[in-house]
Steps between C-alpha positions, in 0.01 A plus 500: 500500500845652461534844446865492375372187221384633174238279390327508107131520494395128464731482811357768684130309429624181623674606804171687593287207430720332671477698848141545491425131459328503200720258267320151411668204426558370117338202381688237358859596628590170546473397142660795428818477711526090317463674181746752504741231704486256191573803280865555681552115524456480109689845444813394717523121415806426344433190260730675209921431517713794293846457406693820377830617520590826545897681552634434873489851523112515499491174711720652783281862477149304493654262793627833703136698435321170616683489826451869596126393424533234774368199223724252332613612140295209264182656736561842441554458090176303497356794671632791251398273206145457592500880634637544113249279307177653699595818432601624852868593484639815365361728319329319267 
């Protein structure tokens, strides 16, 4: 264990089970990895087309924040809108 890592309880209990041996493994974790696989399949499939127009001037901003992201600009407004409609951008 690190001494210079500050760990949260739960962590601290794993990481001790963990070095004395005494973790089992799960049941079923197969089925669970497939589950949770479809799940991001079905949440990232793009089946849907959106046409909007917006000024140049938010088109060349949206373009220049996608490319210091590193992902092409139609990716990365696909991305904010989902992150909008689920409730996980901002401060909302």
């Amino acid at each position: 264990m690190k001494k210079d890592t500050k760990y949260d309880d739960e962590e601290l209990e794993i990481l001790k089970a963990w070095e004395a041996g005494t973790l089992k493994p799960v049941s079923g974790v197969a089925k669970q990895i497939k589950a949770h696989q479809a799940a991001a399949e079905a949440t990232f499939k793009k089946d849907q087309r959106l046409n909007i127009r917006i000024s140049s001037r938010d088109l060349r901003n949206l373009q220049a924040r996608a490319l210091e992201e590193g992902v092409p600009y139609q990716t990365f407004a696909a991305s904010l809108l989902h992150k909008f409609v689920s409730g996980h951008l901002g401060n909302q």
